[in-house]
C-alpha positions in Angstrom: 0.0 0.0 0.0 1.4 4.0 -0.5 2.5 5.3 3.1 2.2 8.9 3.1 4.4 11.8 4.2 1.9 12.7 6.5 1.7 9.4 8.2 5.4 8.8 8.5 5.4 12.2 9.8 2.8 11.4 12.4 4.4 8.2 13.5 7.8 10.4 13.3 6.2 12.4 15.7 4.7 9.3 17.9 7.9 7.7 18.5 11.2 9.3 17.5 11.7 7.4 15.0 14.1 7.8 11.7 11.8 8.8 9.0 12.9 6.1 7.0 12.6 3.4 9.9 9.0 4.5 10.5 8.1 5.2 6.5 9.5 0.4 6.8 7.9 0.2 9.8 4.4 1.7 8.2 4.5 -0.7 5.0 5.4 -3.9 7.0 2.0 -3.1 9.3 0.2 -1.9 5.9 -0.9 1.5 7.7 -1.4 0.5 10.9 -0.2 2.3 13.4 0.0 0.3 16.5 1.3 -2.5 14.3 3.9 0.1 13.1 4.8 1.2 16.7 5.0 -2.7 18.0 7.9 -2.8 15.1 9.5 -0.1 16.2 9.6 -1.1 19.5 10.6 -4.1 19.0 13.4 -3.1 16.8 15.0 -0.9 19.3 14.8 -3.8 22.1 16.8 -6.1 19.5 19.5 -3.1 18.9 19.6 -2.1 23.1 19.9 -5.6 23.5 22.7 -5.7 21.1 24.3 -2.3 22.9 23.6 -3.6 26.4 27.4 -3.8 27.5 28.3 -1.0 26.0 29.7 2.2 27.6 27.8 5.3 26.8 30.0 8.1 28.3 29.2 10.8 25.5 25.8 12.6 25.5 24.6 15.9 27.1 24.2 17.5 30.4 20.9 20.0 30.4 19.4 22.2 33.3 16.5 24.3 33.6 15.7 27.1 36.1 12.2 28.2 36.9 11.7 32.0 36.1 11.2 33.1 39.6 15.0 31.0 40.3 12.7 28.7 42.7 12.6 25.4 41.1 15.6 24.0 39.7 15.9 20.7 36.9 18.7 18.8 35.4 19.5 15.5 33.4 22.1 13.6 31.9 21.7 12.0 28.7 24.5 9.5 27.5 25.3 8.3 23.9 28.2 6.4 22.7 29.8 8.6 20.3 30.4 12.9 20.2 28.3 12.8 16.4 25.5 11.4 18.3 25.3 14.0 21.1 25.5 16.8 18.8 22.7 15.7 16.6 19.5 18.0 16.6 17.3 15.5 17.2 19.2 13.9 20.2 19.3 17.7 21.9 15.8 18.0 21.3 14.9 14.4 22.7 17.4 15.6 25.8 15.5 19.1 26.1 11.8 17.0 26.1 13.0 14.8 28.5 14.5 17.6 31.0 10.8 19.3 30.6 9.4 16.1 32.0 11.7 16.0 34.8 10.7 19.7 35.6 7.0 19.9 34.7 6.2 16.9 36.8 8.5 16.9 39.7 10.4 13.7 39.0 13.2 13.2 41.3 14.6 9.6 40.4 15.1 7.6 37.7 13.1 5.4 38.1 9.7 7.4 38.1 11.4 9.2 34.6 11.4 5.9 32.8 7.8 4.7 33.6 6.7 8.4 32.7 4.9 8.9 29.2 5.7 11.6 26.6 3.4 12.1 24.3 2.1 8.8 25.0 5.3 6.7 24.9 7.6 5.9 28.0 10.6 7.8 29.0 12.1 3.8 29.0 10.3 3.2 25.6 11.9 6.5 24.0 15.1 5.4 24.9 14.7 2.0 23.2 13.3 3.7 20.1 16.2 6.0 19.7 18.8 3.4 20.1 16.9 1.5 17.8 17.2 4.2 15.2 20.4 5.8 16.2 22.3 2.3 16.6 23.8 3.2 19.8 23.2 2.8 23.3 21.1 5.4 24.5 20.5 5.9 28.1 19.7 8.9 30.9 21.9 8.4 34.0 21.5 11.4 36.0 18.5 13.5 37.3 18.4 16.4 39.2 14.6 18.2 40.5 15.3 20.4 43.7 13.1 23.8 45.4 13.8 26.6 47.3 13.2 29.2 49.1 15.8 31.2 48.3 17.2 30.9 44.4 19.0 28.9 42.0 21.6 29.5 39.5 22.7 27.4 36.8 25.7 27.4 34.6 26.5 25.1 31.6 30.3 25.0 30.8 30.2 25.5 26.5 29.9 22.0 24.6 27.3 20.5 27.4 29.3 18.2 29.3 29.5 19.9 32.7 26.7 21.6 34.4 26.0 23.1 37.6 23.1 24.5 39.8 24.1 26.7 42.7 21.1 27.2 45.6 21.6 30.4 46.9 19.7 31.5 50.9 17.5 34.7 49.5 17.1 36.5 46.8 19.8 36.8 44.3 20.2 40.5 42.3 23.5 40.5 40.7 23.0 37.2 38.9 26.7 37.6 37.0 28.3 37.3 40.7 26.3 34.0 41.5 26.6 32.7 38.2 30.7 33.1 38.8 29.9 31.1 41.7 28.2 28.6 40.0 31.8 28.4 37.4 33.7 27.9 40.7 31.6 24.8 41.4 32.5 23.7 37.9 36.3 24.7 37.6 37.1 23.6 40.9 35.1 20.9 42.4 33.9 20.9 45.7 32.8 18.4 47.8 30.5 20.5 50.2 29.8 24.1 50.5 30.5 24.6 54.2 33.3 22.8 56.3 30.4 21.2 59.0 29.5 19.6 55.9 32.4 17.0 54.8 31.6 13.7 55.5 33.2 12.7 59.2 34.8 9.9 58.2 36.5 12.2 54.9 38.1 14.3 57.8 39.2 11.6 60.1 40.9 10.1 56.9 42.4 13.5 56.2 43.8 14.2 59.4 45.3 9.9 59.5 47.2 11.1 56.0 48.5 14.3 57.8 49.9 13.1 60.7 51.2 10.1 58.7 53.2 12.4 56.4 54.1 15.0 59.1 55.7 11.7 61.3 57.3 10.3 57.9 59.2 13.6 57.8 60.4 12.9 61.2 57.9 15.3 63.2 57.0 14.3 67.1 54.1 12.4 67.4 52.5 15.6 69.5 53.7 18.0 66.8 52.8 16.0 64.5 49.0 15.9 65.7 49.1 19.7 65.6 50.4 20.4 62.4 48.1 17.4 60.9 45.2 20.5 62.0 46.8 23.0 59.7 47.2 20.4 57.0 43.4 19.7 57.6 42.4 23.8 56.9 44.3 23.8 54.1 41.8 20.5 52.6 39.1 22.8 53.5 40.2 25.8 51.9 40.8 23.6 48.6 37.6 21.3 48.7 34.7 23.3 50.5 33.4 26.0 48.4 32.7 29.2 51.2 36.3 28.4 52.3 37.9 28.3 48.1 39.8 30.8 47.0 37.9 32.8 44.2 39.0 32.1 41.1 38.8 35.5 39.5 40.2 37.1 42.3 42.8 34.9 45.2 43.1 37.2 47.8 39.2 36.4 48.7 37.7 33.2 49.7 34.2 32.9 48.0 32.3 33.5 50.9 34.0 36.7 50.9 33.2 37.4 47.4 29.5 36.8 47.9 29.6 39.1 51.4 31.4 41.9 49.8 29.0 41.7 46.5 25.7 41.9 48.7 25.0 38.3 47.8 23.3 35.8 49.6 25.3 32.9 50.8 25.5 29.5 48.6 23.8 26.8 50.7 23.9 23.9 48.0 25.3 23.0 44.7 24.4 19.9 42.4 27.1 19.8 39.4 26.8 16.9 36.8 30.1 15.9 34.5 29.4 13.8 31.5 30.2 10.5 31.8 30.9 10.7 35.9 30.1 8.6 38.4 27.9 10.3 40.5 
């Protein structure tokens, strides 16, 4: 039977599809639609299948920021391959899928893959473009998060690093928070305050202090001592109000923020591509 342009087009729209994979999938089901979308499926299940093993560390990390700054969104989309994540159609699939996330308050990944979009799951997306695209296709990182105060986002160019920054009130001089938000990204820090790091992170630090100090031949007491200044200097490289700023070294963030009339950063979330969370 002739397909159409419209229908391809339709089932293009439908499912994601490669207009030629949907224009094959339409004549095998002779115009039927479900029939059309059952091949499709099950031709991305036999390529995912395929792809299973693979490792997807490519892809796309995308934010969104509410226009009052009090709701905050972010995902990561992998692919196998660089071509793949700078396809239009893959940055579009990545934007539709960060909407979800933000329009319906999804906060894991599991409740993103048994969503629907436009009548197809999140999970059933994914299979349809790796079915099309021919590589494995996956979303490994979500990000939904509220506040009081406001968020600010930064994306470093080319989509592979991005960062929100929750700041406690109202922020005015958005170019001094977003700076803030490229210190989360350039220097990576692993809380925002000192009383934050994990107990067990400092108690490691302070055993690798004293360890070296005693090494260099230091007194056991001297040693314990010393292992404290040691221990301020891991703070002032890994927690972000205790960082030198990057733009300008003789102030420590928190300085930065004070002296701009800022409000404080009280939590960051910052994605790389293809890094374990």
């Amino acid at each position: 039977m002739s397909i159409s342009a419209a229908d391809v087009k339709k089932l293009r729209d439908m499912t994601g599809a490669g207009m030629m994979d949907c224009k094959k999938a339409l004549a095998e089901a002779d115009g039927d639609f479900d029939k059309a979308v059952e091949i499709l499926r099950k031709k991305g299940q036999k390529v995912a299948d395929k792809r299973a093993d693979r490792e997807a560390k490519e892809g796309l990390v995308v934010t969104k920021i509410s226009d009052d700054a009090k709701k905050a969104a972010a995902i990561e989309i992998n692919c196998e391959t660089d071509f793949v994540a700078r396809n239009d159609d893959f940055q579009a699939q990545a934007e539709k899928f960060l909407n979800t996330v933000y329009e319906n308050d999804i906060e894991d990944l599991d409740t993103l893959m048994a969503t629907e979009v436009e009548g197809v799951t999140v999970a059933d997306h994914l299979q349809q473009m790796t079915g099309t695209i021919g590589e494995k296709i996956q979303i490994s990182k979500v990000v939904l998060a509220k506040t009081d105060g406001s968020f600010v986002n930064y994306i470093h160019p080319g989509n592979q690093l991005g960062v929100i920054v929750e700041f406690d009130g109202t922020v005015e001089n958005d170019e001094v928070a977003k700076d803030v938000a490229m210190q989360v990204a350039a220097m990576k820090p692993i809380a925002v305050t000192q009383d934050e790091v994990d107990a067990a992170v400092v108690e490691k630090e302070l055993e690798i202090a004293k360890e070296q100090l005693i090494n260099e031949g230091k007194p056991a007491e001297i040693a314990e001592k010393a292992a404290q200044g040691k221990l301020r200097r891991f703070y002032e490289e890994r927690v972000l109000l205790n960082q030198k700023f990057v733009k300008e070294n003789s102030l420590t963030v928190k300085q930065y923020l004070e002296q701009n009339n800022t409000p404080l950063a009280t939590a960051f979330y910052r994605i790389q591509l293809g890094e374990d969370a």
